[in-house]
N, C-alpha and C positions, 0 to 999 in steps of 0.2 A: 212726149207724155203718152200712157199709155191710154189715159180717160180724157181725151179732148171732148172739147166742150161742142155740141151740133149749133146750140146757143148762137156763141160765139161766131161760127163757120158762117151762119146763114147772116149774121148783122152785117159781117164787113161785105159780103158779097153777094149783099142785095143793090139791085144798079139804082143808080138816081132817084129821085120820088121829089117831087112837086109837092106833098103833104107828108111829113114824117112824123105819124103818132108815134113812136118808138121810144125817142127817150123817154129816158126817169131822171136826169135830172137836168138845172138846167145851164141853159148855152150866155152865150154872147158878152160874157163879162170882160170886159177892155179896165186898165188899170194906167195910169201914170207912175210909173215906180220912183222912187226918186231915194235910189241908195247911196248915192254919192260914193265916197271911194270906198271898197271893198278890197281886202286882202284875199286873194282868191287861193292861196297856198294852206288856208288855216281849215280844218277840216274835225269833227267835234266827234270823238270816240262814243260819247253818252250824250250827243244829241247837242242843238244851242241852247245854253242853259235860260235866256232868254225868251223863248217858243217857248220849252219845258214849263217856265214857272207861268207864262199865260197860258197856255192848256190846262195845266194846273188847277188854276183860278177859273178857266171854263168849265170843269168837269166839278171842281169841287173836291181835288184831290192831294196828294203833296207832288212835288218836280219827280220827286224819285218814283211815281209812281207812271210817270208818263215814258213812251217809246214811240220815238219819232226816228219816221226813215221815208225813201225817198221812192216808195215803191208804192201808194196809192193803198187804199184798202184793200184789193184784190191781194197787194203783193204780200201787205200783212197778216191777212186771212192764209195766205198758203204757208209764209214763214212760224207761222203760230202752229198750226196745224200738223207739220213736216217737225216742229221742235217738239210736240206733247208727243208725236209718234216714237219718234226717237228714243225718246225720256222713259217714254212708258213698257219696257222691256218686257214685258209680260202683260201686258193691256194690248190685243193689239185691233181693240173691235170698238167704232165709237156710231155715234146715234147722229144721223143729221134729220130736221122735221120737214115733213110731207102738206102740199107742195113748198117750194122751195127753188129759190135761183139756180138755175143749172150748173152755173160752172164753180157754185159753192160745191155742192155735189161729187163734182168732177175730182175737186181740189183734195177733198174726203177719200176717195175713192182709189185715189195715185198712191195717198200716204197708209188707208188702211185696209189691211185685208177681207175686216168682215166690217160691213157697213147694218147697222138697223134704221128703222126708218118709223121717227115719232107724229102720227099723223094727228094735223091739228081737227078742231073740229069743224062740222061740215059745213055749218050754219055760220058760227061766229067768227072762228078762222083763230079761236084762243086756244090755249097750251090745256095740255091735260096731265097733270103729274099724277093719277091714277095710272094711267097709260103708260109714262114712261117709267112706272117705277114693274111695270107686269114685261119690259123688255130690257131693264137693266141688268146685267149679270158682273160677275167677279174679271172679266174680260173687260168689262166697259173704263175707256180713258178719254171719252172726249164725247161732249152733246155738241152739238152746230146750230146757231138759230138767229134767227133776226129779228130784228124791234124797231120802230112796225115792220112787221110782218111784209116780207116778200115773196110772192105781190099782190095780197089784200088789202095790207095799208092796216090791217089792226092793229092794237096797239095793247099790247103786256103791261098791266099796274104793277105795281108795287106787291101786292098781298098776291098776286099771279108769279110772278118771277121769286119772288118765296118762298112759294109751294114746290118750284122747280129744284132751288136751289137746296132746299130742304132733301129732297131725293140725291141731289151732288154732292152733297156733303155725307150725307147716310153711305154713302157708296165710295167717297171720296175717289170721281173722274172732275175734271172741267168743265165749265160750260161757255163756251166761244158764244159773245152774244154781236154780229157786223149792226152796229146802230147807225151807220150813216144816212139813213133818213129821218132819226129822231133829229138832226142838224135842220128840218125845216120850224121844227117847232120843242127846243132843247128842252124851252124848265117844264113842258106837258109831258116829256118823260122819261121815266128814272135809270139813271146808267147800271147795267146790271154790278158794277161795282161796288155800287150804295147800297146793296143789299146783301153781297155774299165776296169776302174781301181775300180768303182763301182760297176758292175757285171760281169764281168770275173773272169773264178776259173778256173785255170792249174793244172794238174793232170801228173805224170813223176815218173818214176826210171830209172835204168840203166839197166835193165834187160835184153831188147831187142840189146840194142848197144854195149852192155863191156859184156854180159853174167853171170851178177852177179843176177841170181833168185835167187840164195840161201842168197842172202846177207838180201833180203826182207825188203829192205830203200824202204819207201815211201815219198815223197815228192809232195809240193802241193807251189803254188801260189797266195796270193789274200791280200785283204783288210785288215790294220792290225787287224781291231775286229773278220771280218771273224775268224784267222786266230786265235787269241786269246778263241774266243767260240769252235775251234775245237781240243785244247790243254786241256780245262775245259774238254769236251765232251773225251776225253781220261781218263783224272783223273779219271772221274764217271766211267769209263767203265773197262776198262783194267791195270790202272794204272799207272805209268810213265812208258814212251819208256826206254827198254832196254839200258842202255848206252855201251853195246860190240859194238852192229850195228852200233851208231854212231858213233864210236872211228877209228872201221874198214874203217869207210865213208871216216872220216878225214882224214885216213893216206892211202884211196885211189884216194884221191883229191886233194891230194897235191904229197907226195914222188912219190904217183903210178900213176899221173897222166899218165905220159908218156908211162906205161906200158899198161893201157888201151887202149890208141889209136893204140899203136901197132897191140893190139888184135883186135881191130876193121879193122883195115888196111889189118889183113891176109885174107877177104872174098871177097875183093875188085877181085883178079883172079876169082875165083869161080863165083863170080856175072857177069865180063863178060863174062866169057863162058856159062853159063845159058842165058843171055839175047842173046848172040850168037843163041845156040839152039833154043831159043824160034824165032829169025825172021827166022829162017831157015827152020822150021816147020809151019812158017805164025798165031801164036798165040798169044793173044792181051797181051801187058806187059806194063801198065802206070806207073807201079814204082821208079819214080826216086832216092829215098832214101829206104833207107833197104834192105833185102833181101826176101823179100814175092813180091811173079808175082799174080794178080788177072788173070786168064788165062782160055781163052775158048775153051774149046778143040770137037773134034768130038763127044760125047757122049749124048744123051739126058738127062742122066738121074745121075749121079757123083757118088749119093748117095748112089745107086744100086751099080753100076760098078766097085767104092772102096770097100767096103764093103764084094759082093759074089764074085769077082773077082781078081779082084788086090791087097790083100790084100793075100787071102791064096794061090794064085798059083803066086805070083810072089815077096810076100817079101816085098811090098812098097805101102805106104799111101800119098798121101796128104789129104787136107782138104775139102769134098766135098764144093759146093756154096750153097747147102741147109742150111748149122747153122749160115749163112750170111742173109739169107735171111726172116725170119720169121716176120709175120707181129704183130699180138701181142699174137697168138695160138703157139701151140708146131705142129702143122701140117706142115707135111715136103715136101715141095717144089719139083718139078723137076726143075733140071739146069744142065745146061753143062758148068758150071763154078767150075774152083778149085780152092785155094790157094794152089800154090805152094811156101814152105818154105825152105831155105837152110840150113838155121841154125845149123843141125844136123850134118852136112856135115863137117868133123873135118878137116880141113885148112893143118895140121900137115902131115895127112895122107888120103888123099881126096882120093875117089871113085865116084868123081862127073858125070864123064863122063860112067861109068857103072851104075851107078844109071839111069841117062839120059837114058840111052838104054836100060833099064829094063822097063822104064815109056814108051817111045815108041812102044817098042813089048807089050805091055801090050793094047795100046791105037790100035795097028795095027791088035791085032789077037780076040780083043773079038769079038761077035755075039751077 
């Protein structure tokens, strides 16, 4: 790749840590699977039609509307992205929003030439379709964004994602919406689908909410042709989706549903004694779904101060607010912002409240 992600570099190759604020989403979900026999030769061109029609009925949509494959939302976010690029022969400049997860950025960046950058705003962390309709040109074939917001945790209504789409349609580009953290708390919010059914594309797994990374179900949203060209666009590439993933999907969408929400359920403590913490310490937390705090703490500098600091003399990471912030260079910011991630924090056997006081003497004793 030509735009690797620093992001990404610095997660996997950070050593060990005794307190890991880092994730977003979460860990530790163990399942009994119990598939009985399986024909493992059988392998599904348009997906199992069974996943399809429960997604379906998750989202609120018809079977032909869903695109399921085996590549996690990162892998659908690039496949989507690399297919509108393609498509769009004469578009070849798209919009992703300011800050923003880096290695969506990145993903943008590989596929299009001219990248614009729709900055949300400063206070609320809401979309501004004033804004991006004063950067939209005859060139524009793709907006990039997420719901809630990564990584403020706001969250786009209805009459917000409206306004947006209103400008996407005036203009007729796309707007790639990765919602996989509306999966902590689904019917609080609206899949950009149910509002703009011509150019809305939803991008989701369950990775963040139920802890299934390793399952690496992607799942996507949109128009049945959309939807159909990114099933052909699998053939040519990779070949039919594995049918274990989807087999697993099924029988944890239906038998396991309830096991999931369980799991989800056990971070619900943890989350309020961190948002405890956090107004007790007077630092800013907009998150109302998930487990990731956008959080501004004393430090000028995050990036430094995790890194030489609080990493090797104290055991604990979060995620500095410099790989949030990058405007289209790899040059790295000063902030005094972090995401703080719970996720790691195993519900079972929690250490949350010494983790917490390891991150405060850390933030109370540097120089």
């Amino acid at each position: 790749m030509k735009h690797q992600s620093l992001y990404l570099d610095w997660y996997i190759h950070t050593p060990s840590l005794k307190y890991d604020f880092r994730s977003s989403g979460l860990g530790h979900f163990e399942c009994n699977l119990m598939l009985g026999h399986v024909d493992l030769n059988i392998n599904y061109a348009y997906g199992n039609p069974d996943v399809a029609k429960q997604l379906a009925q998750r989202y609120g949509v018809q079977p032909e509307n869903v695109f399921i494959s085996s590549e996690g939302a990162s892998g659908q976010n690039n496949r989507i992205i690399r297919c509108i690029a393609e498509k769009s022969k004469k578009r070849k400049e798209a919009i992703v929003e300011f800050p923003t997860y880096e290695p969506l950025l990145r993903q943008v960046q590989e596929h299009f030439p001219h990248v614009k950058r729709l900055e949300r705003n400063e206070k609320s962390y809401g979309l501004d379709a004033d804004a991006l309709r004063k950067i939209v040109s005859g060139r524009t074939a793709l907006l990039v964004l997420t719901n809630p917001h990564a990584p403020s945790g706001a969250i786009s209504n209805t009459n917000e994602l409206k306004e947006i789409m209103t400008v996407a349609s005036e203009n007729s580009f796309y707007v790639l919406c990765d919602e996989i953290y509306a999966e902590f708390d689904r019917n609080a919010i609206p899949t950009l689908l149910s509002v703009d059914q011509d150019f809305g594309i939803v991008t989701t797994s369950f990775t963040k909410a139920y802890g299934l990374g390793g399952l690496k179900l992607g799942v996507a949203i949109a128009k049945e042709n959309l939807v159909n060209e990114l099933y052909t666009d699998v053939l040519n590439t990779v070949g039919n989706s594995p049918n274990i993933v989807q087999l697993v999907a099924a029988e944890l969408l239906t038998k396991g549903k309830q096991d999931l929400e369980r799991h989800k359920q056990k971070w619900i403590s943890l989350k309020k004694e961190t948002e405890k913490w956090l107004n007790e310490k007077g630092f800013y937390f907009p998150d109302k779904v998930g487990i990731t705090y956008w959080t501004k703490v004393p430090i000028k500098d995050t990036y430094k101060w995790i890194n030489d600091y609080v990493i090797p003399k104290h055991g604990l990471a979060a995620v500095p607010g410099t790989f949030f912030l990058f405007k289209n260079s790899y040059k790295l910011m000063k902030s005094s912002m972090i995401r703080l991630g719970i996720g790691n924090i195993n519900p079972d056997t929690p250490n949350l409240r010494e983790a917490l006081e390891a991150l405060e003497k850390a933030l109370k004793t540097y120089k």
